[in-house]
C-alpha positions in Angstrom: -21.8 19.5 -7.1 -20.3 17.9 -10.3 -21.6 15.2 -11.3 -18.6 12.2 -11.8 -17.9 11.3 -15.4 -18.0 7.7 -16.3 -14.5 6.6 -18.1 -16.7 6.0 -21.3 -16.0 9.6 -21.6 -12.5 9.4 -22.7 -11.1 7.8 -26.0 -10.1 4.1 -24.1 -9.3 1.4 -26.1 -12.0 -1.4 -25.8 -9.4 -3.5 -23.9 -9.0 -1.1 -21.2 -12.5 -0.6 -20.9 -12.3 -4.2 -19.9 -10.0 -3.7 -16.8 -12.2 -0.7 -15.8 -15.0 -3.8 -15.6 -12.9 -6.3 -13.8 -11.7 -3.5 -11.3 -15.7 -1.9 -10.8 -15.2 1.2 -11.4 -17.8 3.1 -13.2 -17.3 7.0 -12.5 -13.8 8.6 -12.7 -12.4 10.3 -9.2 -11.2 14.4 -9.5 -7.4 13.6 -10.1 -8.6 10.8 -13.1 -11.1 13.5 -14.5 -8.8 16.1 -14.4 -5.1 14.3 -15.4 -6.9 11.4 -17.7 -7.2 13.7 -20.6 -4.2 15.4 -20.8 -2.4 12.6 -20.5 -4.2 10.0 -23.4 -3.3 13.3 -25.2 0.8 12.5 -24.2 1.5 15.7 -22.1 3.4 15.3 -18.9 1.6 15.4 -15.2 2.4 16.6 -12.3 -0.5 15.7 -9.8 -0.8 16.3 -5.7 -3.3 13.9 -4.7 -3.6 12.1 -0.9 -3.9 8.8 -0.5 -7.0 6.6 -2.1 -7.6 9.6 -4.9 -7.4 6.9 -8.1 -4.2 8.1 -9.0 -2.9 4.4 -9.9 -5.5 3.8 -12.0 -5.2 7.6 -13.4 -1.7 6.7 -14.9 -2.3 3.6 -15.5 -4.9 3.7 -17.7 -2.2 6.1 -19.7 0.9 4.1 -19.7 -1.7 0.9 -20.9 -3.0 3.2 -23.8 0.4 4.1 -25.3 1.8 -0.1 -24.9 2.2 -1.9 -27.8 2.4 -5.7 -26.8 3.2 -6.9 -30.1 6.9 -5.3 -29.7 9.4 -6.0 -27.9 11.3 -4.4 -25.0 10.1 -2.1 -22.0 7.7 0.2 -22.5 7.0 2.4 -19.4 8.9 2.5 -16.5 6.9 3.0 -12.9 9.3 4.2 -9.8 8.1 3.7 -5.7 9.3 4.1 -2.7 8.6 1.1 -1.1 8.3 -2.8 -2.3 4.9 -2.9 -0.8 3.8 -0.1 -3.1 5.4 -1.5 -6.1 3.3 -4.8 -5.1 -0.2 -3.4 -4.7 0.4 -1.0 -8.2 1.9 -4.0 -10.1 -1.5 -5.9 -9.2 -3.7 -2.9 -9.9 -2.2 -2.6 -13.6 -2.5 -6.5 -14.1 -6.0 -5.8 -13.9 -6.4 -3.0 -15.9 -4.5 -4.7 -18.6 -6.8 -7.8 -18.4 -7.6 -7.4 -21.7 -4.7 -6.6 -23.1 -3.4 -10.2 -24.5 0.4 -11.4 -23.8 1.0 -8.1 -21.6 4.4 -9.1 -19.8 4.8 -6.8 -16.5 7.5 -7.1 -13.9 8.0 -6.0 -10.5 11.3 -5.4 -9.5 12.6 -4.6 -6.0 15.4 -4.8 -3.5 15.4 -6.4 -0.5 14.9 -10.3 -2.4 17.4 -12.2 -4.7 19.0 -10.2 -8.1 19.7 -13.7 -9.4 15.7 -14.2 -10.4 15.4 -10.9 -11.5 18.2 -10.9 -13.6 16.6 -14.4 -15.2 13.0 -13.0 -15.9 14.8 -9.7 -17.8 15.7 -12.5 -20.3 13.0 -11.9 -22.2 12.4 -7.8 -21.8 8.8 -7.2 -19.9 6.8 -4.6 -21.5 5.8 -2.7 -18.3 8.5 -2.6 -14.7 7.1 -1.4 -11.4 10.3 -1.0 -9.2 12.2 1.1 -6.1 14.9 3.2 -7.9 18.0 0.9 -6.0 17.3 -2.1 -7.3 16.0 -0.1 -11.0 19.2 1.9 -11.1 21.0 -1.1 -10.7 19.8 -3.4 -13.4 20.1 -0.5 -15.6 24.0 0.1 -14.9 24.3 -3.8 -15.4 22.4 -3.5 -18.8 20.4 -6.3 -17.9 17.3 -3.6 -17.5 17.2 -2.2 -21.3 15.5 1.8 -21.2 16.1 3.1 -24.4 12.2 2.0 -25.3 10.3 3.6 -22.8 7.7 5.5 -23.8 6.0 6.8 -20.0 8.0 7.4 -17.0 5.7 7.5 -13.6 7.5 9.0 -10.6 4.6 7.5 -8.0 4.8 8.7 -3.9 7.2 11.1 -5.6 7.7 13.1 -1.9 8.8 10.0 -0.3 10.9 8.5 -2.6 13.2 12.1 -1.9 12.4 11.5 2.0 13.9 7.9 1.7 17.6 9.8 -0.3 16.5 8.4 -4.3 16.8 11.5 -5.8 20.3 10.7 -7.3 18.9 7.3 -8.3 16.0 8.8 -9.9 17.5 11.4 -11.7 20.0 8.8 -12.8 17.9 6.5 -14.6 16.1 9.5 -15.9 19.2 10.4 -18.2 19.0 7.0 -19.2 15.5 6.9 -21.0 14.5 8.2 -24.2 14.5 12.5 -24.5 10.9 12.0 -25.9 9.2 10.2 -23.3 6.2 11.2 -21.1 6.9 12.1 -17.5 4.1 11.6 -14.8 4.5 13.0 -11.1 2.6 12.0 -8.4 2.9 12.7 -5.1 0.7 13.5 -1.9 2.3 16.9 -1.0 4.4 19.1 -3.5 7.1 20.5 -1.5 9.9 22.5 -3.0 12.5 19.5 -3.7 9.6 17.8 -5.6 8.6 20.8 -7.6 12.1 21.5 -9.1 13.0 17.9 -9.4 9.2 17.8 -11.6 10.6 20.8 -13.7 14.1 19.3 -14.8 12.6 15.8 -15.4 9.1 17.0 -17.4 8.4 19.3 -20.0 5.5 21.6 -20.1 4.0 19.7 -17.5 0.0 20.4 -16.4 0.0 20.8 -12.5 -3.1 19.3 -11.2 -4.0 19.4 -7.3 -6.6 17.8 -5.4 -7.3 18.8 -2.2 -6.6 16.5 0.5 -7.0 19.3 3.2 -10.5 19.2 4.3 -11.4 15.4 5.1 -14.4 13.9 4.4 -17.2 14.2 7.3 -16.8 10.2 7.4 -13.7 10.1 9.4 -14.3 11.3 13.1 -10.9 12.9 14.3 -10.6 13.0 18.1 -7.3 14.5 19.8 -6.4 13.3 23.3 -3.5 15.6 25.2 -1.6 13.2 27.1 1.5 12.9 29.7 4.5 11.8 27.4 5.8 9.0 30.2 2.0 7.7 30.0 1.8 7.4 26.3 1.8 3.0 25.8 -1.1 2.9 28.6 -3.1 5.7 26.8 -2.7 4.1 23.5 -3.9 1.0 25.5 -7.1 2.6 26.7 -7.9 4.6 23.3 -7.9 0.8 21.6 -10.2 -0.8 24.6 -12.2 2.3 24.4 -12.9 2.1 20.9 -12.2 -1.4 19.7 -11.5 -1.3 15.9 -12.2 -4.4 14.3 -8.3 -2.8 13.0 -6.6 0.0 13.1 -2.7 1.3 11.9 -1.0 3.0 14.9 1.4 5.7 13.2 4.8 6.3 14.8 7.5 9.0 14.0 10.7 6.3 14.3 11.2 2.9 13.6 12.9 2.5 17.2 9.3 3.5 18.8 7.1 0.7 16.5 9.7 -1.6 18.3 8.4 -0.5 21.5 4.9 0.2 21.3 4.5 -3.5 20.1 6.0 -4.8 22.8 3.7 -2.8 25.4 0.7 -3.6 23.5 1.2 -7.1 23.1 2.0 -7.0 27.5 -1.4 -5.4 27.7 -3.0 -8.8 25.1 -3.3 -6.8 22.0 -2.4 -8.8 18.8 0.2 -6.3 17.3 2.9 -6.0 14.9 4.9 -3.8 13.6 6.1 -2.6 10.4 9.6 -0.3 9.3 12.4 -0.1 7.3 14.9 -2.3 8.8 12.8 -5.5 8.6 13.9 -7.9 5.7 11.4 -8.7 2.8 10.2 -11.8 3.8 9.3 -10.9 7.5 7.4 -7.5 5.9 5.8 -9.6 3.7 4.3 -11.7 6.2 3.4 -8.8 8.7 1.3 -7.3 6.1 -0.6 -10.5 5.0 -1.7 -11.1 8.9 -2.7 -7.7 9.1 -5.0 -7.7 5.8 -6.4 -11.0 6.9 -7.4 -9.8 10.4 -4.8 -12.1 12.0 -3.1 -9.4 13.4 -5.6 -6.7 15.1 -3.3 -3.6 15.3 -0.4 -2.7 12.8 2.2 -0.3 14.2 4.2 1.8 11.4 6.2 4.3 10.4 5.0 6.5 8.1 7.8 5.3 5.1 7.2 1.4 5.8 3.2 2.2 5.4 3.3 3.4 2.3 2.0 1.0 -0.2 -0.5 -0.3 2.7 -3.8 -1.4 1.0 -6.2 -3.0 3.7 -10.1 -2.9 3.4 -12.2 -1.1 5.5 -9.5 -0.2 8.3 -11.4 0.8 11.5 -9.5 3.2 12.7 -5.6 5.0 12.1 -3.8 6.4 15.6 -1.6 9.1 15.7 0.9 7.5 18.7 2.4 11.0 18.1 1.2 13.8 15.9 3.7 14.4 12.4 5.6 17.1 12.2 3.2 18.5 9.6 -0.7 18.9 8.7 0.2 17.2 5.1 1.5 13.6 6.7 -1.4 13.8 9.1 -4.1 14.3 6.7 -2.2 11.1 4.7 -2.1 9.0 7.6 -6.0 9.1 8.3 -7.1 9.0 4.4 -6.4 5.7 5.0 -9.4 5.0 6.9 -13.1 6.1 5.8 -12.7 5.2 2.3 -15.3 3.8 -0.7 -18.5 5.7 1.8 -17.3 3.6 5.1 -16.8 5.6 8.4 -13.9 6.1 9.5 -12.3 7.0 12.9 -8.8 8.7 13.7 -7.3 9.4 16.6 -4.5 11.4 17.8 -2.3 11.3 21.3 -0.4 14.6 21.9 1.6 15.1 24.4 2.4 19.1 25.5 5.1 20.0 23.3 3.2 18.6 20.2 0.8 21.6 20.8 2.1 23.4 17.9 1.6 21.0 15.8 -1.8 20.2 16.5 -2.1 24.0 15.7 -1.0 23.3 12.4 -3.4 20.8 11.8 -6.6 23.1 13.0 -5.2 26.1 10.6 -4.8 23.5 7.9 -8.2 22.4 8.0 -9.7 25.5 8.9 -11.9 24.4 12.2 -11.7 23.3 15.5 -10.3 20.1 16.4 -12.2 17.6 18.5 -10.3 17.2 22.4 -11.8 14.4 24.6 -10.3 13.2 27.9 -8.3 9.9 28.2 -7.4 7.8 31.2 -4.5 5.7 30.8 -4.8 2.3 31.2 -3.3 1.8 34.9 -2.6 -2.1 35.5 -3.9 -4.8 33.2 -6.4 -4.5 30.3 -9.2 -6.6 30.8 -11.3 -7.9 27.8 -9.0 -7.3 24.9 -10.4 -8.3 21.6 -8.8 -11.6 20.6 -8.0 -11.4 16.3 -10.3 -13.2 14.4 -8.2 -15.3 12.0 -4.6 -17.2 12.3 -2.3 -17.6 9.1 -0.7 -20.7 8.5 2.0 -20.4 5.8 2.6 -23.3 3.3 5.8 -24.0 1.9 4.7 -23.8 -1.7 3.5 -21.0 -4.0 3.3 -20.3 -7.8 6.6 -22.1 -8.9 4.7 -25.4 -7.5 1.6 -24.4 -9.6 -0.2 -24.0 -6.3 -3.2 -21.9 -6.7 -5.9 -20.8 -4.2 -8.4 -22.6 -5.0 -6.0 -26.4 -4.6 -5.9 -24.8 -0.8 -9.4 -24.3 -0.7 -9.8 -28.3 -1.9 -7.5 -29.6 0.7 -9.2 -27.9 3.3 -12.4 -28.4 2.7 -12.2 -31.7 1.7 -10.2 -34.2 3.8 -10.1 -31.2 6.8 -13.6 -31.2 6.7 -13.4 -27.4 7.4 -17.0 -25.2 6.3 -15.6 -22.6 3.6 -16.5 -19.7 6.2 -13.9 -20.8 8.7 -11.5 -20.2 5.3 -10.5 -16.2 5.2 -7.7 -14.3 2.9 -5.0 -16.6 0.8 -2.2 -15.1 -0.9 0.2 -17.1 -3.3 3.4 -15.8 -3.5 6.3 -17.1 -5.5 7.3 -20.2 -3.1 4.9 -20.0 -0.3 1.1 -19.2 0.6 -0.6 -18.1 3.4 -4.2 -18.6 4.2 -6.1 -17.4 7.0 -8.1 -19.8 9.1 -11.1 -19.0 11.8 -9.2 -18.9 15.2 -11.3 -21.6 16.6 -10.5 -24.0 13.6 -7.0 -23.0 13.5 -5.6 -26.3 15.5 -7.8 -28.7 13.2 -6.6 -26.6 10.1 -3.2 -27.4 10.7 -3.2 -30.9 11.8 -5.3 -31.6 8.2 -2.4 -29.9 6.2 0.4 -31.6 7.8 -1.0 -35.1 7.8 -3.0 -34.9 4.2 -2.1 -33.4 1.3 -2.5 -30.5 -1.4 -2.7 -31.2 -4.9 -1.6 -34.6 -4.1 1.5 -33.3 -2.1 2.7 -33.0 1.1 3.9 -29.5 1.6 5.6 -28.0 4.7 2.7 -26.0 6.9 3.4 -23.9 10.1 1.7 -21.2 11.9 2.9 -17.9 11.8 
């Protein structure tokens, strides 16, 4: 077995060495050993890599190397699918560039205002994480400048095409400079993404790590089950298993919709997650569920991707993907950094075939149990641990966690365990309280104040 190289190894500026600190990373993953080098050295990348490989941190580290803050104008240029993804990379290459001084980075998205957007483009940021749309759009306004990037980074490449951006992409392709670097990333390679790789890059190195055969971590258990009796199965997988969470996986946004609504009548604490919800509401979804408000988070595959939560207990299949390379995606999300992890998979007759796939795919058996179905009420459903309260106030009031803290802790009189998760956003907050506390929480908020204000609170 090779022994992981630490990023000391490769010719990093001092201030990028820094991040690497602030992040705790010491040993590089494959895709950073094997892309890293090639592309300090300014050759394009294209790289298949599942989810949870290091692959943000793998161009990242690049795009930061070639940035020069001291001019003006953007620099490099990072596409992705999904506002949640552009989120959690824009925060991942905040840190890394915490050493860089006056770094200016900007994450720009559809689905929220154009009018703020359009005002922070004022003064050009160095580095933009955005979804094509809104990207494309900015640049045919010329409010969005390209002609000084120096790295383009084409991240969740395969379901950027799934989600109809090609045209986009390829658009503001032709608008950046003939000389810049291209980086690819994706989780599977199909043909689309291959020949869209080839017109955009030149020369590229192909790198592929394999995401076939998962680690012995994550225990996979299949479960054949009547189609009409699918909600009361997935009922008595959860009760059997309890995960402290767990991401239930569904092929259309219509059936997240649905399997909500039958998990919440058997007491689960469930929400759900797809396309057709606005910003704010996916926003807020995905705070409860990374501050264990919410127990189970219900998905499609597209909304998901992005989804960075700690230690997930468990991912569910509610039905199988249409192919081995979306399955092995969905459960890399669980059993990651040497935790356990557990997934499980509901298939009904006709997803046989499938579940074939997946066997040939990873070249052994796969693991069948028996499953009742939940017939009647579920009794003893785990209650989630936490509730969020949202506060009307976030980073244009100078709010900052630790004033929420102070309020809470002082004239709330709450012990700083019963305080969980706060995230600041723009122009609101959300902090997760012990469930037991909750009532007390809120009460203090409304009648006291924070940072000597009074500030709308609710619960979600």
């Amino acid at each position: 077995m090779t022994t992981p190289l630490p990023f000391t190894a490769l010719a990093l500026p001092p201030s990028l060495l820094q991040g690497i600190d602030a992040l705790g990373y010491t040993a590089m993953t494959p895709v950073q050993a094997q892309c890293l080098p090639a592309i300090l050295e300014g050759r394009d990348v294209i790289a298949q890599a599942p989810t949870g490989s290091g692959k943000t941190a793998a161009f990242g580290l690049g795009l930061l190397s070639r940035l020069d803050p001291a001019r003006t104008g953007t620099q490099a240029l990072v596409l992705c699918p999904t506002r949640e993804l552009a989120d959690q990379v824009g925060k991942q290459l905040r840190k890394l560039a915490t050493g860089i001084p006056n770094l200016k980075l900007s994450i720009l998205c559809g689905g929220i205002p154009l009018g703020p957007q359009l005002a922070s483009l004022t003064h050009p940021p160095h580095v933009v994480v955005g979804t094509p749309g809104r990207i494309q759009e900015l640049a045919k306004q010329r409010a969005l400048k390209l002609d000084g990037v120096r790295a383009l980074v084409l991240d969740e490449a395969d379901r950027m095409l799934d989600m109809g951006f090609e045209d986009a992409i390829r658009d503001i392709a032709r608008r950046l400079p003939k000389d810049r670097q291209g980086l690819l990333f994706s989780a599977t390679i199909p043909d689309p993404i291959r020949v869209l790789g080839h017109a955009m890059l030149r020369d590229a190195l192909e790198v592929s790590i394999d995401g076939g055969a998962q680690p012995a971590a994550i225990e996979q258990l299949f479960f054949e089950v009547d189609p009409a009796r699918r909600a009361p199965a997935l009922a008595a997988l959860l009760l059997r298993h309890r995960p402290a969470s767990a991401v239930v996986f569904c092929n259309t946004r219509a059936d997240t919709v649905e399997v909500v609504g039958s998990l919440t009548h058997y007491g689960f604490s469930a929400l759900a997650l797809h396309g057709d919800m606005e910003q704010r509401d996916r926003d807020e979804v995905l705070v409860q569920f990374a501050n264990r408000s919410c127990g189970v988070l219900v998905a499609s595959d597209v909304a998901a991707r992005g989804l960075d939560v700690e230690d997930l207990g468990a991912v569910v299949n509610y039905e199988l993907p249409t192919d081995p390379d979306t399955y092995l995606h969905r459960i890399g999300r669980t059993g990651r950094a040497g935790r356990d992890g557990l997934a499980l998979s509901l298939c009904a007759p006709r997803e046989l075939p499938r579940a074939k796939a997946i066997e040939e795919r990873q070249g052994g058996p796969l693991r069948w149990e028996p499953l009742q179905p939940l017939s009647g009420r579920a009794g003893n459903v785990p209650a989630a641990a936490m509730t969020t309260l949202r506060i009307d106030a976030g980073r244009g009031d100078k709010l900052r966690a630790g004033d929420i803290v102070g309020a809470l802790t002082g004239d709330a009189g709450l012990h700083k365990d019963a305080i969980g998760r706060i995230d600041v956003f723009a122009t609101r907050s959300y902090v997760a309280i012990a469930r037991t506390h909750a009532a007390k929480a809120l009460a203090a908020l409304r009648e006291g104040r924070i940072k000597g204000r009074r500030f709308r609170v609710n619960r979600l």
